[in-house]
N, C-alpha and C positions, 0 to 999 in steps of 0.2 A: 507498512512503512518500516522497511528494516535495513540497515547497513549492514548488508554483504560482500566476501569476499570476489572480486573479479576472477570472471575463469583467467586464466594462465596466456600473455600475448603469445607465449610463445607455441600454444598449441592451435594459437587459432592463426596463427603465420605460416605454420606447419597444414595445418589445414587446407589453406589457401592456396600455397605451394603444391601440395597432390594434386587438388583440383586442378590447378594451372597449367600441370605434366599434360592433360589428354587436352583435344579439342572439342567446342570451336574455343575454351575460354585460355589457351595459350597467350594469344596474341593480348591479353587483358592483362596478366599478371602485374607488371610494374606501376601501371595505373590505379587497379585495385588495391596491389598491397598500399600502396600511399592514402588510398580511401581509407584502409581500416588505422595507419597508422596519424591521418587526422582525426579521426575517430576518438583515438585515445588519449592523443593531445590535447583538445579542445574538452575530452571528460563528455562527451556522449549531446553536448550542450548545441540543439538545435538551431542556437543562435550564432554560431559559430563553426555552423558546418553547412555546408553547400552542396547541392545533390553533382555525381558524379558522372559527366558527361562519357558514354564510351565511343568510340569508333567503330565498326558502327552499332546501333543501338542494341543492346543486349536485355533490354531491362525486364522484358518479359519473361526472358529467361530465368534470368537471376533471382526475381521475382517467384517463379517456379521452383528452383530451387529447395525451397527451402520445404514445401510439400513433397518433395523426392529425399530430403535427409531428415524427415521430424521421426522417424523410428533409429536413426543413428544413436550410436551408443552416448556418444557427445551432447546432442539436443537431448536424449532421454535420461543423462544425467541431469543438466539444468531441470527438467519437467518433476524429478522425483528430489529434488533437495529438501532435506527435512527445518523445515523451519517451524518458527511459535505461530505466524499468522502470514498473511499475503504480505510479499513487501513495497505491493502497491497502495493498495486502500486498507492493509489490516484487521482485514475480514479473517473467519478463524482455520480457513482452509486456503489449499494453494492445487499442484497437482497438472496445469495448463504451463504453457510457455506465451511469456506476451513480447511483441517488440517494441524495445522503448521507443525508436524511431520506425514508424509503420513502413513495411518493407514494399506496400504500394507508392510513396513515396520518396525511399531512397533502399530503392533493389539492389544497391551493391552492398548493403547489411544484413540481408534476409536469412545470412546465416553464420551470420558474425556471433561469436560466444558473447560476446562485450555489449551486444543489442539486444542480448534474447534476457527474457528476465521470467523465473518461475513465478507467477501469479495464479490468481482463482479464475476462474471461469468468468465471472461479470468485471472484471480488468479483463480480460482479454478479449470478448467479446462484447461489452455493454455499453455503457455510455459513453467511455475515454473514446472508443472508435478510430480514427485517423486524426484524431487530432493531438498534435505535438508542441505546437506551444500559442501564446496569444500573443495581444499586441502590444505589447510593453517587453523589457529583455528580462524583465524579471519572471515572467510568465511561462512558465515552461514545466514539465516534471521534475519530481526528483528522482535521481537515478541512483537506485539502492547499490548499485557497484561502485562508482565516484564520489557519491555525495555523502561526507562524513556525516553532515548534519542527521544522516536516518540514524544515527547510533545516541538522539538524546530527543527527552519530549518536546513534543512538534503541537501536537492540538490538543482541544478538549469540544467537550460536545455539549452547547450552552442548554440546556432547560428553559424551555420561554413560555408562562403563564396565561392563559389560568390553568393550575396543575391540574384541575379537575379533567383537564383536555390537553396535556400537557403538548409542546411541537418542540421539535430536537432541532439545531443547527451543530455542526461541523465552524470550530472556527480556532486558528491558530494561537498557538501561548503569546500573552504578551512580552515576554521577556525576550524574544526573537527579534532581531534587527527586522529595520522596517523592508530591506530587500526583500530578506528571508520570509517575514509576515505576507509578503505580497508574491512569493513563490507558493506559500502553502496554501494562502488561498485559492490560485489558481489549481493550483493539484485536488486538492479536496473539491472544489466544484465540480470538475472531471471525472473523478472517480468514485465518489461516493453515491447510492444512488436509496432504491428504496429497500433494499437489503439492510441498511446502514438504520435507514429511519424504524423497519420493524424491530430490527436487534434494539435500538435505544426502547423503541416505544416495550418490549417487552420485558427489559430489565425494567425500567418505569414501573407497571402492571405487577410485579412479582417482589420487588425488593422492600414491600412492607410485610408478607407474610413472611420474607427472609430474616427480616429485623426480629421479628415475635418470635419466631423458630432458635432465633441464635443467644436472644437474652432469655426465652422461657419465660413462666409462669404467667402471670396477669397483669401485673404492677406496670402502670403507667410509661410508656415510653420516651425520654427525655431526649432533646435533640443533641447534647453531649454525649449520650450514649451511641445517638445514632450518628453522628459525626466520627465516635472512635470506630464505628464497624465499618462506616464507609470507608475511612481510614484503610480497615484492615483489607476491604474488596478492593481498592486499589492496590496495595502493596500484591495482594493473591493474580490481579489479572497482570500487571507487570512480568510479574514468576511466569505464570503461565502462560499468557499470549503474546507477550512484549510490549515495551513502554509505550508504540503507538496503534497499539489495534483497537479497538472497535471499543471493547470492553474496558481497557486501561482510560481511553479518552471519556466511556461516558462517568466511571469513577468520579475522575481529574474533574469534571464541571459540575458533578454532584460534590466534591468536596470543598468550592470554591462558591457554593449558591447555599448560606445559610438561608434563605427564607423556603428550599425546595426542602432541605436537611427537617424544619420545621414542620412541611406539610408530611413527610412521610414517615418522620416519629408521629403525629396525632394518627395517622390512617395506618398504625400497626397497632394501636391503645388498642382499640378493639375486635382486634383477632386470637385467636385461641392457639396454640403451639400444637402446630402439628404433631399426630402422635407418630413415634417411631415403631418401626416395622421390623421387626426383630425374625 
C-alpha cells in the first residue's frame, strides 16, 4: 500500500494512438480514447466508470491484448519499479503486474498504464481475483496511482488473545474518516490472505528472543523497555518497507496493545542472548 507516481497520460494516449494506426482496432479509436480518458477522470474509481460498449464487439480481443504486450518495454517497466513493498497488500516483494480493474471485466484497460499496477504474486493472482468493488461506494480498492491516502498510515494488525496462541487481524487506524475506515476494510479483506497471518504469526514466535538479543545480559525484561524497542522496530520497518507493509502494520498494533508489550517482555526474561558469530 504505497502512493505511486502515475505513468505519464500522455504516453499512454500515444500508445493508444499507434495501436489505433493498424487494423481491426482503427475504427475504435475515439471511442476508446474517451474510455481511457474517463478513466482518469473518475481516478480509476469502479463506481464511477461503466464498462465500454464497442461496435462491434472487440472485448476478446482487447482482452488479449494485453498477453501479446506484457514483454513491452512499457508493461516491463511497470513490472520492474523498485519499491519498499507491494503497493497492494504490502507484502515485502512486488516483480508481477496486477490490473486494478480486472481486464476480464473491462477489456478496454487491459493495457492501460493507469490500470496496470506493480504488485506481488498473491495480488495478482490470489485472493483479490476479479473482484473490484463491493456493495456499498465506499467499497472498492485503493489505487496506489490516485489515491493520495496510500502516502500515510492506513492499518495496523490487532493481536487477539490468548498470546499463548496468539490470532492476527488486519484492521484500519482509527483516526481515518469513517469513508476511508470502510474503504480499507474492504481492501484488506481482499487482499491480505495467509501470507499476511504467517509473516504476523512469525514476527510473533521470534520477537522475544529479539528483545533478549537487543537489551543482552540476564536482567529481567521490563515492558518500558520493551515498548522503547518496539518503538524502535517500527520506526526501522517504516525505513525499510514502508508505512503500510506487513511489518510496519504488525509494529503499529504491537505498540498500541500494552497487555501484548507485557506478555512478550516476561517471555524474553528467560532467554539467553544469542551468541555472536564473529
Amino acid at each position: 500500500m504505497i502512493r505511486i507516481e502515475m505513468p505519464a497520460a500522455a504516453s499512454d494516449d500515444a500508445y493508444l494512438q499507434k495501436l489505433c494506426g493498424k487494423q481491426p482496432w482503427s475504427p475504435h479509436y475515439a471511442l476508446w480514447q474517451a474510455a481511457y480518458s474517463g478513466y482518469r477522470s473518475q481516478k480509476g474509481n469502479p463506481w464511477h466508470i461503466s464498462r465500454t460498449a464497442f461496435v462491434p464487439d472487440v472485448s476478446d480481443q482487447q482482452t488479449a491484448l494485453y498477453e501479446s504486450q506484457s514483454s513491452s518495454q512499457r508493461i516491463v517497466k511497470i513490472r520492474q519499479m523498485q519499491l519498499k513493498s507491494c503497493p497492494m497488500c504490502g507484502s515485502s516483494v512486488t516483480g508481477t503486474v496486477d490490473h486494478y480493474l480486472p481486464k476480464e471485466d473491462f477489456p478496454e484497460f487491459s493495457v492501460m498504464a493507469a490500470n496496470l499496477v506493480p504488485a506481488c504474486s498473491h495480488c495478482n493472482s490470489g485472493k483479490k481475483g476479479r473482484t473490484f468493488r463491493g456493495t456499498s461506494r465506499n467499497e472498492r480498492f485503493l489505487h496506489p496511482y490516485f489515491d493520495s491516502l496510500a502516502g500515510q498510515p492506513l492499518w495496523l494488525t490487532r493481536i487477539i488473545p490468548p498470546y499463548e496462541a496468539a490470532r492476527f487481524e488486519a484492521a484500519p487506524i482509527q483516526s481515518l474518516s469513517a469513508n476511508n475506515r470502510e474503504l480499507m476494510k474492504f481492501h484488506l479483506r481482499h487482499v491480505l490472505g495467509q501470507q499476511f497471518h504467517r509473516n504476523a504469526e512469525n514476527l510473533w514466535a521470534t520477537y522475544p528472543q529479539y528483545l533478549r538479543d537487543e537489551i543482552g545480559g540476564t536482567a529481567p525484561v521490563s515492558p518500558a523497555r520493551a515498548r522503547k524497542e518496539i518503538a524502535r522496530s517500527l520506526r526501522i520497518s517504516i525505513l525499510t518497507s514502508g508505512e503500510n507493509s506487513w511489518n510496519a502494520s504488525f509494529f503499529r498494533g504491537l505498540a498500541e496493545n500494552g497487555d501484548a508489550q507485557t506478555y512478550l517482555a516476561r517471555a524474553a526474561r528467560g532467554l539467553k542472548a544469542t551468541p555472536l558469530l564473529l
